[in-house]
C-alpha positions in Angstrom: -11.9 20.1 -25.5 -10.2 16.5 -25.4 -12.1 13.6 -24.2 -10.6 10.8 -22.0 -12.6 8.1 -20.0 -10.1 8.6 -17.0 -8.4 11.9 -15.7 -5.9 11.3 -12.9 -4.9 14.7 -11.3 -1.4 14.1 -9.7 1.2 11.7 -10.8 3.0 10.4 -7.8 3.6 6.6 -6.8 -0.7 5.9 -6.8 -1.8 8.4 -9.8 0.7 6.6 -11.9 0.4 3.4 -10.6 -3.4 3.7 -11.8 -2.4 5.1 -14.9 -0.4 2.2 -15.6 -4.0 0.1 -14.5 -6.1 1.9 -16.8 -3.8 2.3 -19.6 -2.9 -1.6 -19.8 -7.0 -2.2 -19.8 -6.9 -0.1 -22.9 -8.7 2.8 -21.6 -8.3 6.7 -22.7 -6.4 8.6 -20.0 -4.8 11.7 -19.3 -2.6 12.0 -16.0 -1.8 15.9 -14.9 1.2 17.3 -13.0 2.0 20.3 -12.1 6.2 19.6 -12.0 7.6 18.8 -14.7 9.8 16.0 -13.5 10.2 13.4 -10.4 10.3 15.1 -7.3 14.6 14.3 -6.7 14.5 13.5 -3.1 13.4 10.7 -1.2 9.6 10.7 1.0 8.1 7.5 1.4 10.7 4.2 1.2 8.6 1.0 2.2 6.0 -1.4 0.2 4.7 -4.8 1.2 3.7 -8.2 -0.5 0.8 -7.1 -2.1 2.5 -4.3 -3.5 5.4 -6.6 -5.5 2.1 -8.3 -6.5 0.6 -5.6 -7.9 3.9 -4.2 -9.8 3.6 -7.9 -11.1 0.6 -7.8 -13.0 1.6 -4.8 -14.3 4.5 -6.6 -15.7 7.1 -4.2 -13.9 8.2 -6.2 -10.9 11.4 -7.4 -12.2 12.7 -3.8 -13.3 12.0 -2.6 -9.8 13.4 -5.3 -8.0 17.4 -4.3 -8.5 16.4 -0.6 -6.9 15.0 -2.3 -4.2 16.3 -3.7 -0.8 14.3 -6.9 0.5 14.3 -7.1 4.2 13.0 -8.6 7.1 10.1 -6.6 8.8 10.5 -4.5 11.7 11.2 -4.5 15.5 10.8 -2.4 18.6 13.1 -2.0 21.4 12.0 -0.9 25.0 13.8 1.6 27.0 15.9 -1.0 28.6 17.5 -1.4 24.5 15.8 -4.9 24.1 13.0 -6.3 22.3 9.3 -5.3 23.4 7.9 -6.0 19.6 9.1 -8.4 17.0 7.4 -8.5 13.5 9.3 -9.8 11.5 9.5 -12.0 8.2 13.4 -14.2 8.8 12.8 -17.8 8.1 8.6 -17.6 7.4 7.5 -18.8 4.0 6.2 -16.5 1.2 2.2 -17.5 1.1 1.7 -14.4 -1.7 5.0 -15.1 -3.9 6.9 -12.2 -2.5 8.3 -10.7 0.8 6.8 -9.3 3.1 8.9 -6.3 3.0 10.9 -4.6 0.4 12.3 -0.5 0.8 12.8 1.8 -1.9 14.1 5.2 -3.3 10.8 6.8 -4.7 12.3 9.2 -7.4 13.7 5.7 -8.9 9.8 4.1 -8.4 8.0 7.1 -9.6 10.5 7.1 -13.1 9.8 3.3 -13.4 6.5 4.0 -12.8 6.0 6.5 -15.3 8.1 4.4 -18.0 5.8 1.6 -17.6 2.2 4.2 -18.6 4.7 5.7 -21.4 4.1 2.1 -22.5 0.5 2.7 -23.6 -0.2 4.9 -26.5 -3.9 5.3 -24.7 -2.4 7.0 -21.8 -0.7 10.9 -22.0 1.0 12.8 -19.8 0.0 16.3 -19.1 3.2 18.0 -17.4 4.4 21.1 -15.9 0.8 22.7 -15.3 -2.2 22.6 -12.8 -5.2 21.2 -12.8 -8.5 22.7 -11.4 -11.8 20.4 -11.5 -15.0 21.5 -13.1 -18.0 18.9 -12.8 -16.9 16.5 -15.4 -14.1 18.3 -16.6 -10.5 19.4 -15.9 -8.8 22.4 -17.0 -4.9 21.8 -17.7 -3.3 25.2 -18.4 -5.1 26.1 -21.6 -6.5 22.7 -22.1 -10.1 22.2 -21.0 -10.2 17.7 -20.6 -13.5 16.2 -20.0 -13.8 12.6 -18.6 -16.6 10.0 -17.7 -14.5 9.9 -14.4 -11.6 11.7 -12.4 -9.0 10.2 -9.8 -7.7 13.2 -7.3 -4.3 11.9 -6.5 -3.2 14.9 -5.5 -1.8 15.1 -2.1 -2.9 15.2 1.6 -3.7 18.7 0.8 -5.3 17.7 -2.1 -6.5 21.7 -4.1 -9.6 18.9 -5.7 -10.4 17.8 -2.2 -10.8 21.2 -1.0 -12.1 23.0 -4.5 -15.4 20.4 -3.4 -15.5 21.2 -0.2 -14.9 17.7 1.1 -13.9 17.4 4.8 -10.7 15.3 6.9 -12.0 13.9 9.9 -8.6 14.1 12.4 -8.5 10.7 14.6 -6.4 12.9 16.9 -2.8 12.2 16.6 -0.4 14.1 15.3 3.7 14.7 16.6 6.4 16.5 15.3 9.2 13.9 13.8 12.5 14.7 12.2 13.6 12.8 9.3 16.9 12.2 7.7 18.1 10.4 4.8 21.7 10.0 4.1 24.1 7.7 2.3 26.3 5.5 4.6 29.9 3.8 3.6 28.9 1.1 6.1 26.8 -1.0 8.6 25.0 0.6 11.0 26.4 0.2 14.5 23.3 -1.7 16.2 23.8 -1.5 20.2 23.5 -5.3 22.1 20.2 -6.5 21.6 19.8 -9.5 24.1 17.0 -10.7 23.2 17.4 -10.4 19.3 14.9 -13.5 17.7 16.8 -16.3 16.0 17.6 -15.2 12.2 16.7 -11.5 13.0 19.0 -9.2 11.4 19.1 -5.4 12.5 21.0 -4.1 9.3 17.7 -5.8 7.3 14.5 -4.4 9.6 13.5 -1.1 10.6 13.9 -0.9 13.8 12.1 1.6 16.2 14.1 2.2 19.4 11.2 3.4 22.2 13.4 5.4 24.4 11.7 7.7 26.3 14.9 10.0 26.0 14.1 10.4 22.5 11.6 7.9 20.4 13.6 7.2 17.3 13.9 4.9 14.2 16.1 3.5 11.4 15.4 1.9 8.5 17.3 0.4 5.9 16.5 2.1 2.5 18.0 0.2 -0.8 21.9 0.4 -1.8 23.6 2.9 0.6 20.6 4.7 1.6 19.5 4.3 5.4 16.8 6.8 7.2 16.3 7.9 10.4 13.6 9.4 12.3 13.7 10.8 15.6 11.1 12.8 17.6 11.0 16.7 18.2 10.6 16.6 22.2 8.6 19.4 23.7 10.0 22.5 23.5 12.6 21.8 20.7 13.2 24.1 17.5 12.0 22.7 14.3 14.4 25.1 12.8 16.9 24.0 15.6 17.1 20.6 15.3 18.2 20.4 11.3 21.4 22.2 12.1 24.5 20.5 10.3 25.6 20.0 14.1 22.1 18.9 15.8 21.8 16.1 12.9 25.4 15.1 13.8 24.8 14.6 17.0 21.9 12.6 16.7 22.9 10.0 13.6 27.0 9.8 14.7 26.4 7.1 17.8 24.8 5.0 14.6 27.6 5.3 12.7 30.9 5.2 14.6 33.3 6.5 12.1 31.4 5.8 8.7 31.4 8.2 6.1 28.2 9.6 5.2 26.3 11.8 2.8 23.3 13.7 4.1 20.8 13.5 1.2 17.8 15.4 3.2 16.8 16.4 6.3 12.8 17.5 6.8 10.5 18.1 9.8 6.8 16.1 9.7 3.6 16.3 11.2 2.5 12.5 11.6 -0.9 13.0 11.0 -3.8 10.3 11.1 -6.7 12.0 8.8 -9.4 10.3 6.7 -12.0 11.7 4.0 -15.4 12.0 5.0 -16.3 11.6 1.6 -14.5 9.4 -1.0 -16.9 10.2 -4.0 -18.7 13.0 -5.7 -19.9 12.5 -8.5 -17.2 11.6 -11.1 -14.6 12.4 -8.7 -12.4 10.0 -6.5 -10.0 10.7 -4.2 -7.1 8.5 -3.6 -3.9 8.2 -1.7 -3.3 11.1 0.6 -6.0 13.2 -0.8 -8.3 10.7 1.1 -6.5 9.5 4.0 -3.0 10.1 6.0 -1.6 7.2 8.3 1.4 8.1 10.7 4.2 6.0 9.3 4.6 3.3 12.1 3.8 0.4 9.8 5.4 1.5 6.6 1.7 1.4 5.0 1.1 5.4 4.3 1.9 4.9 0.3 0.7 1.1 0.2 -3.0 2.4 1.0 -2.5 4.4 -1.9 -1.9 1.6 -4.4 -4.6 0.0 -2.9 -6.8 2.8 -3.7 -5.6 2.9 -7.3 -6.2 -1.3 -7.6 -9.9 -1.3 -6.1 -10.7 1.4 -7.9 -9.0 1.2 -11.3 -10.5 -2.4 -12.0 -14.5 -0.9 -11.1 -13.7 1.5 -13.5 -12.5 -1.3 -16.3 -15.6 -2.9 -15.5 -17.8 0.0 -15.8 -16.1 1.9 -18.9 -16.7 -1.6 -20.5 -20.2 -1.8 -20.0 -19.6 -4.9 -17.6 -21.4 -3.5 -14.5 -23.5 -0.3 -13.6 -21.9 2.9 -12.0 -23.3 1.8 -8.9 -20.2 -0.6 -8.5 -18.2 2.1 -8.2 -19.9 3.1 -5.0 -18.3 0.2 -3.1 -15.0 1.8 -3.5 -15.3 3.5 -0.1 -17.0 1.3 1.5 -14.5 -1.5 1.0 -11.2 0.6 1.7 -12.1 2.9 4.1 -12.5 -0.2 6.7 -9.2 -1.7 5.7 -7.5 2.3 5.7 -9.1 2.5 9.4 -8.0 -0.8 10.7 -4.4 0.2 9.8 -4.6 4.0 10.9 -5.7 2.4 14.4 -3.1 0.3 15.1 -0.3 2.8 13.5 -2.0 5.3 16.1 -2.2 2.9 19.0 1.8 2.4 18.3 2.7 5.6 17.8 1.3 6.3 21.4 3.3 4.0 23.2 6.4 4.4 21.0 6.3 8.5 21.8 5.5 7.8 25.5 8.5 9.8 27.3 7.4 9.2 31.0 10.2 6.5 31.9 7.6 4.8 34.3 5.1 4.3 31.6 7.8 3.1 29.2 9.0 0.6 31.4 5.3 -0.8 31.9 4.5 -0.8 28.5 7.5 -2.2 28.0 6.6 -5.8 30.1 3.0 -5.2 28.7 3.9 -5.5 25.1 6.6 -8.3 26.2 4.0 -10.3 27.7 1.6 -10.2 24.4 4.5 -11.4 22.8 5.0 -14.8 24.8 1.3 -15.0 24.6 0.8 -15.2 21.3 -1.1 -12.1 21.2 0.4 -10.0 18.5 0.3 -10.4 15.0 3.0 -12.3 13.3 4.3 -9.7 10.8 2.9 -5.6 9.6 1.4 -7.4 6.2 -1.2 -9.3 8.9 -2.7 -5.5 9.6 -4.1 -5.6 6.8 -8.0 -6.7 7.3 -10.2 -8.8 4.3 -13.0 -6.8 3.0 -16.1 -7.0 4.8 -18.2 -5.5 2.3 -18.8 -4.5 -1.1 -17.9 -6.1 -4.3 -17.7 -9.4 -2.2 -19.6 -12.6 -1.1 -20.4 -12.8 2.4 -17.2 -14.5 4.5 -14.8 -14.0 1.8 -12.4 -10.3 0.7 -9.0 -11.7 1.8 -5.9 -11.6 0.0 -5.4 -15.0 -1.6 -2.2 -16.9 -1.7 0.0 -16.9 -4.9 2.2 -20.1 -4.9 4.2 -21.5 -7.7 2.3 -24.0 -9.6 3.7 -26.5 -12.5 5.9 -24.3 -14.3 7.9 -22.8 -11.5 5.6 -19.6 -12.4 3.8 -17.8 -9.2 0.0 -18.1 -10.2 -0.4 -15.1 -11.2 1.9 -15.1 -14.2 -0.3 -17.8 -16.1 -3.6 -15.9 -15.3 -4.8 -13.0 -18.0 -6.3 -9.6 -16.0 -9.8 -10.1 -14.4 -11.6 -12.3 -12.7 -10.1 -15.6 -12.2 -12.0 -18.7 -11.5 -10.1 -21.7 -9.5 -12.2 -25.0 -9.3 -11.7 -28.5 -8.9 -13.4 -29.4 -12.1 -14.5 -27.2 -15.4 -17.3 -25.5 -15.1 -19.8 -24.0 -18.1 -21.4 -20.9 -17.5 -22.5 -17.7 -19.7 -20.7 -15.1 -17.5 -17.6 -16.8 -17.6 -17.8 -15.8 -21.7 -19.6 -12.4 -20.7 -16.8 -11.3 -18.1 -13.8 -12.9 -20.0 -13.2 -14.7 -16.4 -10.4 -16.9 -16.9 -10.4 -20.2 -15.7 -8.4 -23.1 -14.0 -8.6 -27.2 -12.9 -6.7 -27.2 -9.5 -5.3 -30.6 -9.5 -2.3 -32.4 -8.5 -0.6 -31.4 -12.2 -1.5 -27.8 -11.7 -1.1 -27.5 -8.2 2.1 -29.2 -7.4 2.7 -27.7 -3.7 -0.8 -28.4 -2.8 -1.3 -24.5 -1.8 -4.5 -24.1 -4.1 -5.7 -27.3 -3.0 -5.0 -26.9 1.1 -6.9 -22.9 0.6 -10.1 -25.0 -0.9 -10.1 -27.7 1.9 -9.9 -24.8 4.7 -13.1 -23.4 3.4 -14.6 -26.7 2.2 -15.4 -25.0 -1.0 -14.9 -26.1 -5.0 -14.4 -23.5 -6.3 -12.9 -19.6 -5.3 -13.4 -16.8 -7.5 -10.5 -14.0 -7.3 -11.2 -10.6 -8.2 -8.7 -8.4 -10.0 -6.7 -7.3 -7.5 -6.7 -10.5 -6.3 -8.4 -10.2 -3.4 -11.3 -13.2 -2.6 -14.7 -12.5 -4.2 -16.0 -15.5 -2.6 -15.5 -19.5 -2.1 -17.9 -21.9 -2.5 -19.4 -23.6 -6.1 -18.8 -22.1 -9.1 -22.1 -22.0 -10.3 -23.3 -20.1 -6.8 -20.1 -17.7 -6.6 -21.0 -16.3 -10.4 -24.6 -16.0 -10.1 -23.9 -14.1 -7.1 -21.3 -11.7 -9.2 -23.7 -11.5 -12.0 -26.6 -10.2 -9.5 -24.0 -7.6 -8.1 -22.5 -6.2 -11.1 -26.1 -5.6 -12.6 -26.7 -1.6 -11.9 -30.1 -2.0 -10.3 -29.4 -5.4 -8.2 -25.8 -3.5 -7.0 -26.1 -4.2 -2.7 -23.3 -3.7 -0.2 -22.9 -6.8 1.8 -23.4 -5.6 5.6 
């Protein structure tokens, strides 16, 4: 028997990203695979803002950025070829430090990702064997682990999922897609786009042409590597359609003349699932195991990190005696809102992007046109993602909050230590700031040089904003108010979701 406080079962992008989490807060943990090495070929390829931010505190944002591409967002055409849908970043600022989009090769994440929990001598690395869940304990092979608590990262068909019996509810969406990932010796050849937005490049933004002849998109992966994806249409062959010639004929009017490497071609179900359960007992679920978005948005895997931040810094918090178990029950409650919010609108544009009547297209076509002059649609994918609107939050608060660059040319988050962080416009004395280790800093005109910190406080006429660890909003107001009001939460037997 070998005893860890954290077991994570599965050690993809969001099992290791929380055993990096855990292991950095000092914290015992085994992670468990059944492979024995990076899965070689390429599955999700897109991460947002938040997710830079979180490689950041982790201290592994500037390894991952040369095996990454930064790009621009995305776009949708309409059957006519031009633009129905613009979301895209060209020209905005950068209010959390990074861009908003950024596209990947996951073997290449996952190995950085696992060099960075190598880092911790708390944190080892079960490989090469399953794992089967037992109450409070795993068994590895011959190994029998026990844990205080255990993360199921293990897949949307997660075996821990099933082994307790916990149910997917299906929000009723779910098409066949062809995908296929190849290197290209050159541009892709882009079509006239009339009505292209000022600064908008194609080669830099995914790009989802909603032709009712066949739905299909392209996205630009990092280096050489581009994706496509193109709808099966009723009737068609999944077995068919990967044929050396079928994939020829559907990627050559792309690339007219370039050379090209197919890497992998796959058929999908986009699925839109979610857990009914999140919890039971010492048992999580994260990632796919709890919830599958189709991949309209590029957010499928960035849930999953979001998983792994909520929960990983509840956990810290518990393990060190900081707050009752009961915290840990606001883990669903605060992401399964968020999970929802994004699954809806990926589901609302997966409908009209798989429509195939050409008299519907063309209407939804002027419809989403018109939302556009109106001001109706949001700005960019990252504004999907909704604040928390309860748990482990003050009432009005559970946004992302900004991360400018403050005296030093740093982004904020590089002069704040882990934890809690408290931003006021004067010092404040209070026990839980000692109790909590909550860090600490005077937003003045020395600190804040671009006025960012400053302008954030004015909008909510607050002194003072407490950020959480995954730097998210606990709450604005005065300091003295906003850590009572934490102190009362974290306490096991005063623990209340905010309605």
């Amino acid at each position: 028997m070998s005893d860890f406080d954290v077991i994570i079962i599965g050690c993809g992008p969001v099992g290791a990203t929380a055993a990096n989490l855990l292991g950095q807060a000092g914290h015992a943990v085994a992670i468990v695979d059944q492979f024995t090495d990076v899965f070689t070929l390429p599955r999700a390829v897109h991460i947002d803002h938040e997710m830079m931010r979180l490689f950041q505190n982790l201290g592994l944002a500037e390894s991952l950025l040369p095996h990454m591409r930064e790009t621009q967002g995305h776009m949708h055409l309409g059957a006519d070829g031009d633009v129905i849908r613009y979301m895209g970043s060209a020209g905005k600022p950068r209010p959390y430090g990074w861009a908003n989009d950024y596209f990947f090769y996951q073997p290449e994440l996952e190995a950085a990702l696992r060099d960075g929990f190598r880092r911790f001598g708390n944190v080892e690395f079960i490989q090469g064997v399953r794992a089967t869940v037992e109450g409070d304990e795993v068994i590895a092979g011959n190994r029998r682990l026990r844990a205080r608590y255990i993360i199921a990262c293990d897949g949307a068909r997660s075996p821990t999922r099933e082994g307790l019996g916990i149910e997917l509810e299906d929000l009723l969406f779910e098409e066949a897609w062809l995908v296929v990932d190849a290197n290209v010796d050159g541009p892709i050849s882009f079509p006239a786009i009339p009505s292209l937005p000022a600064g908008a490049d194609p080669q830099q933004l995914s790009v989802m042409t909603c032709d009712p002849r066949r739905p299909a998109t392209i996205v630009p992966g990092r280096g050489a590597h581009r994706r496509w994806e193109f709808m099966l249409l009723p009737g068609e062959s999944e077995t068919a359609i990967v044929e050396p010639a079928s994939i020829e004929g559907l990627i050559g009017p792309w690339l007219q003349g370039c050379a090209y490497e197919i890497v992998r071609t796959a058929t999908y179900r986009f699925n839109a699932r979610v857990a009914k359960q999140w919890r039971q007992g010492p048992v999580f679920l994260a990632g796919d195991a709890a919830h599958q978005t189709p991949p309209f948005f590029g957010q499928g895997m960035c849930h999953g990190l979001r998983d792994a931040a909520n929960l990983s810094f509840k956990l810290d918090l518990v393990l060190r005696g900081l707050a009752g178990d009961s915290v840990l029950d606001t883990y669903q409650p605060e992401r399964e809102p968020q999970v929802r919010h994004v699954i809806g609108a990926a589901v609302a544009a997966g409908r009209y992007i798989c429509e195939l009547d050409p008299a519907k297209a063309s209407e939804r076509d002027e419809t989403l046109r018109r939302r556009q002059r109106e001001g109706q649609d949001i700005a960019t994918a990252a504004d999907l993602i909704a604040p928390y609107a309860q748990g482990l939050v003050a009432p009005g608060a559970g946004e992302r909050f900004v991360q400018p660059r403050v005296a030093d040319g740093r982004l904020l988050d590089d002069i704040m230590p882990r934890g809690f962080v408290l931003l006021s416009r004067r010092a404040v004395e209070h026990p839980l700031i000692g109790q909590l280790g909550i860090a600490q800093q005077v937003v003045d005109a020395a600190f804040d040089t671009t006025g960012a910190l400053g302008d954030a406080l004015d909008r909510h006429q607050a002194e003072a904003v407490l950020l959480r660890p995954d730097r998210y909003v606990y709450g604005w107001g005065t300091a003295d108010h906003l850590l009572d009001l934490l102190s009362a939460q974290l306490a096991p037997q005063e623990l209340r979701l905010h309605a």
